[in-house]
SERO-945021 format. One record per residue (C-alpha): x, y, z; residue in three letters. Coordinates in steps of 0.02 Angstrom, whole numbers, plus 50000, padded with zeros to 5 digits. Layout:
BEGIN
XYZALA
...
//
This chain:
BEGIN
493445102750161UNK
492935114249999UNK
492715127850124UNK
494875122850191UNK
495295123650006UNK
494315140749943UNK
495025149350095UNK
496855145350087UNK
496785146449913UNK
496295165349961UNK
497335167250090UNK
498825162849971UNK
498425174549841UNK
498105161549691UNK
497265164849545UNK
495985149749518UNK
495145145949340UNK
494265131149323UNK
494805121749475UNK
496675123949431UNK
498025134549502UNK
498935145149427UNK
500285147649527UNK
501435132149600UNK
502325131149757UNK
503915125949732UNK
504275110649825UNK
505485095749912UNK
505635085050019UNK
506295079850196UNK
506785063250270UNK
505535061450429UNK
506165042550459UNK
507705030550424UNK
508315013950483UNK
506565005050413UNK
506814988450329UNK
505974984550172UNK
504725000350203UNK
503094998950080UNK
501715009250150UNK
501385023950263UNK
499555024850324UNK
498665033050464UNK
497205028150591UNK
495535041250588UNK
495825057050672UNK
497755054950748UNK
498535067650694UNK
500345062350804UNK
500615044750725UNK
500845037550552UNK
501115018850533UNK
502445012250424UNK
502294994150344UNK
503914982650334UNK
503604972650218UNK
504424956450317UNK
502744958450418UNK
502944972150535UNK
501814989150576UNK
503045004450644UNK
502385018050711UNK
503125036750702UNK
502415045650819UNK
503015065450832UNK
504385063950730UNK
505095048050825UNK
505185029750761UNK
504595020450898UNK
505625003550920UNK
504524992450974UNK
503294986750831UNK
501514989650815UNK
501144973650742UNK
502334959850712UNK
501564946550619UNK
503274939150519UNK
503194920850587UNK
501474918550470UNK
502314929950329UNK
502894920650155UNK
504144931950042UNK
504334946950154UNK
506034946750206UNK
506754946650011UNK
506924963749923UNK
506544958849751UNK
505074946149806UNK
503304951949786UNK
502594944349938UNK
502534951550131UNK
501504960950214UNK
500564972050076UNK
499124982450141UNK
498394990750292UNK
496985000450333UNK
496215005550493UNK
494225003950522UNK
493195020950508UNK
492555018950674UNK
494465013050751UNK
494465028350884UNK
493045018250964UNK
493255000250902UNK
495114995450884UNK
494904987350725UNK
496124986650578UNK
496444974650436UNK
497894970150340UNK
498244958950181UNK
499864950950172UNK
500334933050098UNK
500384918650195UNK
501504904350248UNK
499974893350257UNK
499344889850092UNK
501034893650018UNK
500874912849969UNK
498814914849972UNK
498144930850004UNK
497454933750176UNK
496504948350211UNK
496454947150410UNK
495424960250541UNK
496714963050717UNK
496294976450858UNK
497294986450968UNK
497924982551129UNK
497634991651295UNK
499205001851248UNK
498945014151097UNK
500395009751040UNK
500304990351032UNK
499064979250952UNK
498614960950994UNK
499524947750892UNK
497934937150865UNK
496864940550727UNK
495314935850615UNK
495364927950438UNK
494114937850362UNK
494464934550172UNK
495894922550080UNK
496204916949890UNK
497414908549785UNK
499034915849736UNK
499534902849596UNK
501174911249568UNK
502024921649691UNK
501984938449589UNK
500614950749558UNK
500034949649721UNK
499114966749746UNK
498954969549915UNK
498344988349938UNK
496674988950040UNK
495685004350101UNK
493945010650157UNK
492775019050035UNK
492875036850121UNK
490935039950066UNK
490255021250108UNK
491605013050242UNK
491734998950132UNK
493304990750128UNK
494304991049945UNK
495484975449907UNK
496594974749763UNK
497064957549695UNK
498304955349542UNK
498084942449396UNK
498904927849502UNK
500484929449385UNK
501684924849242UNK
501714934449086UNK
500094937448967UNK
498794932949119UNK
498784913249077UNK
497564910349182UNK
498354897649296UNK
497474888949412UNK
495774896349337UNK
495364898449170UNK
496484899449038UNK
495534905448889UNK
494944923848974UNK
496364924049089UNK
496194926449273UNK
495674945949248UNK
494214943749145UNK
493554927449246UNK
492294934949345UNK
491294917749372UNK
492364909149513UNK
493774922149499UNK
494674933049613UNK
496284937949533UNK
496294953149438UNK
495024962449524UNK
494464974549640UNK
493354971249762UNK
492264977749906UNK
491484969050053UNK
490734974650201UNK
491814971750375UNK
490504973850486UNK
489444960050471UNK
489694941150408UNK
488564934050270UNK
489484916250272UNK
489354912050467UNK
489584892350422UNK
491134895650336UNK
492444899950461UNK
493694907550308UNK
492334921950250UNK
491994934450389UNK
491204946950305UNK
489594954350225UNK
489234955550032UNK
488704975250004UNK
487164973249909UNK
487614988049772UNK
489084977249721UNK
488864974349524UNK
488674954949521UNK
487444955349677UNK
486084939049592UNK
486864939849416UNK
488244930549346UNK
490004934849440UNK
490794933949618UNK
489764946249720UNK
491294952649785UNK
491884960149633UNK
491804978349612UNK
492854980249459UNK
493884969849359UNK
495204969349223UNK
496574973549317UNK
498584963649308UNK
499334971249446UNK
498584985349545UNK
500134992349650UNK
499675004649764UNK
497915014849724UNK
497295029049805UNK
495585035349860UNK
495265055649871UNK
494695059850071UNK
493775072249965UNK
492965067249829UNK
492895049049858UNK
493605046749666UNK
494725033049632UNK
496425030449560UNK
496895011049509UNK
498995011949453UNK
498934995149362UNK
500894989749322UNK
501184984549155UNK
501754970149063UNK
503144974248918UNK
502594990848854UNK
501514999248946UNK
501065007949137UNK
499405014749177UNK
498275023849294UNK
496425020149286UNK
495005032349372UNK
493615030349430UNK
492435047049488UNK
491525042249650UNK
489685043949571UNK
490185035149396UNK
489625018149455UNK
490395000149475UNK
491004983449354UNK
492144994649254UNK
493164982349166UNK
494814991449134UNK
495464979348999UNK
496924967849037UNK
497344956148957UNK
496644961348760UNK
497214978248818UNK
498934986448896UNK
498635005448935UNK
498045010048754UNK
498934996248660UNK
498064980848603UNK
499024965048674UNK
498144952348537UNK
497774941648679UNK
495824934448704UNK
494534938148846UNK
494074955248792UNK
493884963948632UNK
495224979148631UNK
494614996248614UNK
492914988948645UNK
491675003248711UNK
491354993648851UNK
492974994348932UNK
493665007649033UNK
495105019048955UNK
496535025049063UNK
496675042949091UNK
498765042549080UNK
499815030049022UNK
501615029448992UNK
502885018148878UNK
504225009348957UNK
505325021048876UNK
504905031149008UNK
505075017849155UNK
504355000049174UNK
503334997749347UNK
502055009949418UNK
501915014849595UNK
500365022149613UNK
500295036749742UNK
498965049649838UNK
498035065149807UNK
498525079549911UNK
497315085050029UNK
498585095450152UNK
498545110750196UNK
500595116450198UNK
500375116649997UNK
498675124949984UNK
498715125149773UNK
499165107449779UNK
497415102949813UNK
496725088649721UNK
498605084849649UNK
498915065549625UNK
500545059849638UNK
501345043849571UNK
503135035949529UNK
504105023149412UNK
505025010649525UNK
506285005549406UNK
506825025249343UNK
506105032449508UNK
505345044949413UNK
504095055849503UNK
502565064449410UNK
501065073149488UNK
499315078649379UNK
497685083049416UNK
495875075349342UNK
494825087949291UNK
493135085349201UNK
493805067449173UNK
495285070849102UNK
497175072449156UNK
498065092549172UNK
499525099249233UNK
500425083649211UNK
502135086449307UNK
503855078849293UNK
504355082249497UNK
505895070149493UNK
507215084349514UNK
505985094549624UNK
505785083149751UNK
507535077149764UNK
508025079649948UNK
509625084549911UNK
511105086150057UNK
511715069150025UNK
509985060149983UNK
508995052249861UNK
507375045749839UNK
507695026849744UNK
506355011149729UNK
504835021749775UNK
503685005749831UNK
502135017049892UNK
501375035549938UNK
500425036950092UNK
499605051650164UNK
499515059250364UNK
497695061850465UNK
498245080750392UNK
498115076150213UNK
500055077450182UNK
500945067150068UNK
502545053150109UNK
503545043749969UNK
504115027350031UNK
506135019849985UNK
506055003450000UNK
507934999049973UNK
508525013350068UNK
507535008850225UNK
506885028350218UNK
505305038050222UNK
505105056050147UNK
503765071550139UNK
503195081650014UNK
503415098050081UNK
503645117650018UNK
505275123249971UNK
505425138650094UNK
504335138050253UNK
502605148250204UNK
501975159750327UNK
500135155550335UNK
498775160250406UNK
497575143950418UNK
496135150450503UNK
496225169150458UNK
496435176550612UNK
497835188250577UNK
498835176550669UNK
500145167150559UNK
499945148850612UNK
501215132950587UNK
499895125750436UNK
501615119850347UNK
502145106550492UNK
504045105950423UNK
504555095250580UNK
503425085950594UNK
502625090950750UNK
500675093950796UNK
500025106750751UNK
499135121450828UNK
498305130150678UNK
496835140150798UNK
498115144850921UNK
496985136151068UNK
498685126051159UNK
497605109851066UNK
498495100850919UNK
497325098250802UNK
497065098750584UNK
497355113250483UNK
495765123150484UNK
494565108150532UNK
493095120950614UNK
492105104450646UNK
493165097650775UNK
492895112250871UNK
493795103651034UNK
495515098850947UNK
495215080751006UNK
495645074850830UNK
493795067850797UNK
492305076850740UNK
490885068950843UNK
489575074650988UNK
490795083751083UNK
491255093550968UNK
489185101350951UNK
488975101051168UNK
491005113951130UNK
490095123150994UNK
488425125251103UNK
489045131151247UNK
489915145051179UNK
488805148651060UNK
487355150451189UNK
488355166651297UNK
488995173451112UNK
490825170351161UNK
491915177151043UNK
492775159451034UNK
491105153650928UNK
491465166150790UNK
491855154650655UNK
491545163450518UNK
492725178950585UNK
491325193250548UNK
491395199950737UNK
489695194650784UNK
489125177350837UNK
487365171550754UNK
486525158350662UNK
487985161850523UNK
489045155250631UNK
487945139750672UNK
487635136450470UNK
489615136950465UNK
489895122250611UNK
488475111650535UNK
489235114050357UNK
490785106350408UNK
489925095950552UNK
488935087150414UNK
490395081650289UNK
491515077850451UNK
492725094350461UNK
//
């Protein structure tokens, strides 16, 4: 992928100084889907570059797939749904994420609150049908925990892109000042980590199942977690958290970005760098962004505690919707950008992290307006395409929009003099090596446009690369040698 970025960066003729652009594309947006209801996330599966799947918050999965909504549902789970089908409610169907391995194994998970148990918080493993396009109704209880109040639900899980973990974010279980209902009132939910679940992140392991006598706990405690034979629920990998809505890993990187919604002052994001460890405790309820809340569990400004790296006043908006890096390749000095919203002022803002810290932090409100009649209003989510491109999410409106350049850039993706259709304005496949395959921007690794980077893609490389066909020139010197071969097994190695 840092080989993608350095070359487009070249090919666009940016000046680069210390990982940030100088130049910006100007940008906007376009509508790519209407006529959703209650839309609140827009995820895709490993490798499929054709679909993106759409949450409904009522407790359905859509699928667009090349441009077109398709009207039968994925999944339709609303009969075991609590909350979903209100627009101001906090409950539905909250989360998705599809396995690493789903190409092969069918397997996705999704969090959503349930009728049984009045509002709990099921985390639940389904597969995919026979048809691509439909999965099977029945699925697996892998993890469930109290909701005492039906707000600050969380609900956003993912994979770890460097350890295939899966990532669950739970809110403090409710109510103003983290009371601690149904747990323990003196700390508050968040800073419970002895019999606590609320107010954390946590990791587990889908692919095996450390509790086998207990029918409600189908997974596998990863042994790195922080509270692995010390004091704490093992699945905890960070805590201190009220409400994480919507967080974001980098594809890249593997850094991660925790938008934590506020109480009556404040909105945050937290970071975390991939390599900076777990059991970062990131302060609620002694602490709201930077502001001390006078409220016990946690001693404000302590060194202990994790810092945001932005926070805003609610002068500025009052609930975070936390967003996605861009990792596209239409908007080639957008690389590494996060983007993130206000719900209530549907403010958009964009910055990067660099060394640590935030730059280039962005107002992109009247940017991204889609203009021609539109508007972007109660931004619930960001989700990103196999491609790396980024979708805002209107809830109320029923819509989904892209991030995309202002005027169509003529690229040329894989420098071959050629200019290729890198900015996908319509939302078609793409063709960026010209070979009649659709297949990602400048991904050399997936050498036969199948959409995966796996064996098939080293027996393409091979055999090409054993006659010196032209087609094995990946480095676009002429000649085809062992600098070629370093070049595949670069990008083979890190998966594109």
């Amino acid at each position: 992928m840092k080989k993608k970025t350095s070359m487009l960066l070249a090919a666009a003729g940016l000046a680069v100084s210390a990982g940030i652009a100088q130049a910006q594309t100007p940008l906007t947006t376009t509508r790519i889907v209407s006529g959703l209801v209650r839309p609140i996330g827009v995820f895709h599966a490993p490798g499929d570059y054709s679909r993106v799947f759409i949450i409904e918050k009522q407790g359905r999965i859509r699928i667009l797939k090349n441009g077109v909504l398709l009207p039968t549902p994925f999944l339709d789970i609303d009969s075991i749904i609590v909350g979903g089908t209100s627009v101001s409610s906090e409950q539905g169907l909250l989360g998705l994420a599809f396995h690493p391995d789903y190409a092969t194994n069918g397997k996705f998970y999704v969090n959503y609150t349930a009728v049984a148990g009045s509002g709990d918080t099921v985390v639940a493993e389904y597969t995919v049908s026979a048809n691509p396009d439909i999965a099977n109704t029945t699925g697996t209880t892998l993890l469930t925990f109290d909701q005492p109040q039906p707000n600050h639900n969380g609900g956003w899980i993912a994979f770890g892109p460097k350890d295939g973990l899966l990532y669950i974010g739970a809110g403090d279980g409710g109510g103003s000042n983290d009371t601690g209902t149904g747990h323990t009132a003196a700390t508050g939910n968040a800073q419970d980590i002895t019999d606590n679940l609320l107010g954390k992140m946590l990791r587990i392991d889908v692919n095996r199942d450390d509790f086998p006598a207990d029918a409600t706990k189908n997974y596998g405690i990863p042994p790195t977690n922080p509270f692995v034979g010390i004091a704490g629920d093992d699945e905890i990998w960070s805590f201190g958290l009220r409400n994480p809505w919507r967080n974001a890993f980098d594809r890249v990187t593997g850094d991660l970005y925790i938008a934590d919604v506020g109480q009556g002052a404040w909105e945050e994001v937290n970071f975390q760098a991939h390599a900076s460890g777990s059991g970062r405790n990131y302060g609620w309820r002694c602490m709201e962004g930077f502001a001390c809340t006078g409220l016990t569990g946690c001693t404000c400004n302590d060194t202990a505690l994790t810092m945001p790296v932005h926070a805003y006043s609610h002068s500025e908006g009052c609930s975070i919707t936390g967003g996605e890096v861009y990792r596209g390749c239409a908007i080639p000095d957008l690389d590494g950008t996060y983007f993130f919203a206000d719900y209530c002022d549907t403010t958009i803002w964009s910055f990067r992290v660099v060394g640590g810290s935030v730059t280039q932090l962005t107002d992109r409100t009247a940017e991204l307006a889609p203009g021609g009649g539109l508007d972007i209003a109660s931004i619930t989510s960001f989700g990103a395409d196999a491609y790396g491109e980024v979708y805002i999410c209107d809830q109320n409106g029923g819509e989904g929009f892209k991030i995309i350049p202002a005027v169509a850039p003529a690229d040329d993706c894989n420098e071959n003099g050629k200019n290729d259709a890198c900015d996908i304005l319509d939302g078609t496949s793409l063709d960026a090596n010209a070979n009649g395959i659709p297949d990602e921007c400048d991904c050399p690794a997936d050498f036969n446009g199948d959409g995966f980077v796996n064996g098939d893609d080293y027996d393409a490389f091979a055999s090409l690369f054993d006659i010196a066909d032209p087609g094995a020139d990946l480095n676009n010197d002429g000649f085809v040698n062992g600098d070629d071969y370093d070049f595949f097994a670069s990008h083979f190695d890190v998966g594109c």
